[in-house]
C-alpha positions in Angstrom: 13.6 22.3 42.4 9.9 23.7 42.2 10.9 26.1 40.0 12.8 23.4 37.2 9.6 21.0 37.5 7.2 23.8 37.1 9.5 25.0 33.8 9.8 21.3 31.9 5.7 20.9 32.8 5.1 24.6 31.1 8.0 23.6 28.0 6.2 20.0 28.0 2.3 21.5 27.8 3.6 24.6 25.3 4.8 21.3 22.8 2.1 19.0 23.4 -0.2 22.3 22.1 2.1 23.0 19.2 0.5 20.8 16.9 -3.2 21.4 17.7 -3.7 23.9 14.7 -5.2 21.7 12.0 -3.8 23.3 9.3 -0.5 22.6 10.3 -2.0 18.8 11.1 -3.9 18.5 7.5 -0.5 19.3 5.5 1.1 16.7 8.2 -1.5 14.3 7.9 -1.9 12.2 4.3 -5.7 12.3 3.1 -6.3 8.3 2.0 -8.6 7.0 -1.0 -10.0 4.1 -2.1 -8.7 1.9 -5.2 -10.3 -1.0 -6.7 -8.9 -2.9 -9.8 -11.5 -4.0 -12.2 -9.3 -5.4 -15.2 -6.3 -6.9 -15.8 -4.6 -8.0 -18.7 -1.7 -9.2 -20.4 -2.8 -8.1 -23.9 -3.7 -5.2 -24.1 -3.4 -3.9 -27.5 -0.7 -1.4 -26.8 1.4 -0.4 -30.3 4.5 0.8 -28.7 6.8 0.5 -25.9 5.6 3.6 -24.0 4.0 3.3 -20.7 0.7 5.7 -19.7 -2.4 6.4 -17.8 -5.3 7.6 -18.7 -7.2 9.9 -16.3 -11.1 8.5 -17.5 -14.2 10.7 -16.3 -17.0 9.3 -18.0 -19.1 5.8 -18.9 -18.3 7.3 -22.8 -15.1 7.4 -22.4 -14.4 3.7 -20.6 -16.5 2.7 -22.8 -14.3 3.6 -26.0 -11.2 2.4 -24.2 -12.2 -0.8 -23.3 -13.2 -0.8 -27.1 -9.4 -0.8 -27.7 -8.4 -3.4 -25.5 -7.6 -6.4 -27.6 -10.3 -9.3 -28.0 -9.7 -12.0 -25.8 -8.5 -15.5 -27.5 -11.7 -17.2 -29.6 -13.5 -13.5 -30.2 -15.3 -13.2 -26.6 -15.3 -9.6 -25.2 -13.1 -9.1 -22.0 -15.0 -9.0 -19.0 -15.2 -6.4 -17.6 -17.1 -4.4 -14.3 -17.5 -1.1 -16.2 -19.9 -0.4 -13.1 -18.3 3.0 -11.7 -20.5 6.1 -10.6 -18.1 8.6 -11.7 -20.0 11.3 -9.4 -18.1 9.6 -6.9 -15.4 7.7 -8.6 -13.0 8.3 -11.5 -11.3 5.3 -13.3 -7.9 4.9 -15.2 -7.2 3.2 -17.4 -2.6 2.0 -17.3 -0.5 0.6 -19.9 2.6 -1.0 -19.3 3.4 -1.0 -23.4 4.5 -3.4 -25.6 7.1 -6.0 -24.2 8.4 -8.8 -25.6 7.7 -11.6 -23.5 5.0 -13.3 -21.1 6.9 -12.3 -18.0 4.8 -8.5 -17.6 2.8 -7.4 -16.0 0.3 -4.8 -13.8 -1.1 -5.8 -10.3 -2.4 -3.3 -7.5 -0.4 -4.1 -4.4 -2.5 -1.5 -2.1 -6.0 -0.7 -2.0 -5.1 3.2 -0.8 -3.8 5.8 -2.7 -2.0 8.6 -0.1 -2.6 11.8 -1.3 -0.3 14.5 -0.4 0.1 18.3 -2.5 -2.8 17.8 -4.5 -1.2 14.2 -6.3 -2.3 11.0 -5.1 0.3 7.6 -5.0 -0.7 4.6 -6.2 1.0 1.5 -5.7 1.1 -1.4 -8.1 3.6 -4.3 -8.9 5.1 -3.6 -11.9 6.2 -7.1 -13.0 9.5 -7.8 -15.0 11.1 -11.2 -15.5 14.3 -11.4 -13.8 17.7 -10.9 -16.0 18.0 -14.8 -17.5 14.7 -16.0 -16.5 13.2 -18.4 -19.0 10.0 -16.7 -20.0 7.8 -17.4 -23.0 8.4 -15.1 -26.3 5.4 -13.6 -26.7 4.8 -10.0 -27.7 2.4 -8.4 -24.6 0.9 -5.1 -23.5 -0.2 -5.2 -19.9 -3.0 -3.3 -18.9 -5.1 -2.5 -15.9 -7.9 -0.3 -15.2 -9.1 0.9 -11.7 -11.6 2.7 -10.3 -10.0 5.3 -7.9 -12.1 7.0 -5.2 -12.7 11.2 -6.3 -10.3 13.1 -3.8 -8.9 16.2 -3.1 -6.0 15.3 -5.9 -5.2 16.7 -9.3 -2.8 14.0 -10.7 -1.8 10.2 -10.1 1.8 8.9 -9.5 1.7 5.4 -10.2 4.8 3.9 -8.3 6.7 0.4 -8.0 6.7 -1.9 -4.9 10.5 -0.4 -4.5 8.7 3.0 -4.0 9.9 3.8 -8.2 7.5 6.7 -10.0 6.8 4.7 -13.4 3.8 7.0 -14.8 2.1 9.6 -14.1 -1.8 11.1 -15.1 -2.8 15.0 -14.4 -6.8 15.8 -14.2 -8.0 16.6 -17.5 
């Protein structure tokens, strides 16, 4: 009886210490960064139907994309944080594309991106109108822009709330 308690407390201890190497426990483990949205719109400017991020690495660069973003309605300039210290930080910039009606649009859902193999996820609600929802006709490109904490990631998967991979961005 000794002898079987003494051999599940050694099989016990030998799997408790299993998992103590932390190389095994950092591929295991999801690394977490921060996301912030800092714009959001409905019209966005987009000329076709094709969704994409942009992977944006300087103030330059924002600043000629925000450029592109259509004028809001009487000629005022969106507003817009363009605050982001890309030593720590990167922002990207997402376009849903052109749809025709009011009922799209881009939200973040989560404020943490997991990464996990060198791509982080990103989840946002990527907001359709329901098959025979009455929406108004409106031509629309959705847009958002976030500022996403610098990581140890090479690409973005931007996902649905259902878990769907709807675009994708790779470090320039």
């Amino acid at each position: 009886m000794k002898r079987l308690l003494f051999t599940m407390i050694g099989v016990a201890t030998i799997g408790c210490a299993a998992n103590t190497d932390p190389a095994v426990n950092s591929a295991v483990d999801p690394a977490q960064v921060v996301v912030e949205s800092l714009y959001s719109s409905r019209q966005c400017g987009a000329a076709d139907a094709t969704s994409r991020a942009t992977w944006v690495s300087s103030s330059a660069q924002l600043q000629q994309i925000m450029k592109g973003v259509k004028r809001r309605p009487f000629g005022s300039e969106p507003e817009v944080s363009l605050n982001v210290d890309f030593d720590r930080h990167i922002a990207v910039f997402i376009e849903m594309g052109q749809r025709p009606t009011l009922g799209y649009g881009l939200v973040l859902r989560d404020t943490t991106a997991t990464v996990v193999q060198e791509s982080a996820e990103i989840t946002l609600e990527w907001m359709t109108p329901a098959r025979g929802s009455m929406v108004g006709q409106m031509i629309t490109s959705p847009c958002l822009l976030l500022k996403v904490e610098r990581g140890n990631y090479r690409a973005l998967w931007f996902k649905d709330t259902q878990g769907q991979r709807r675009v994708h961005v790779s470090r320039p």
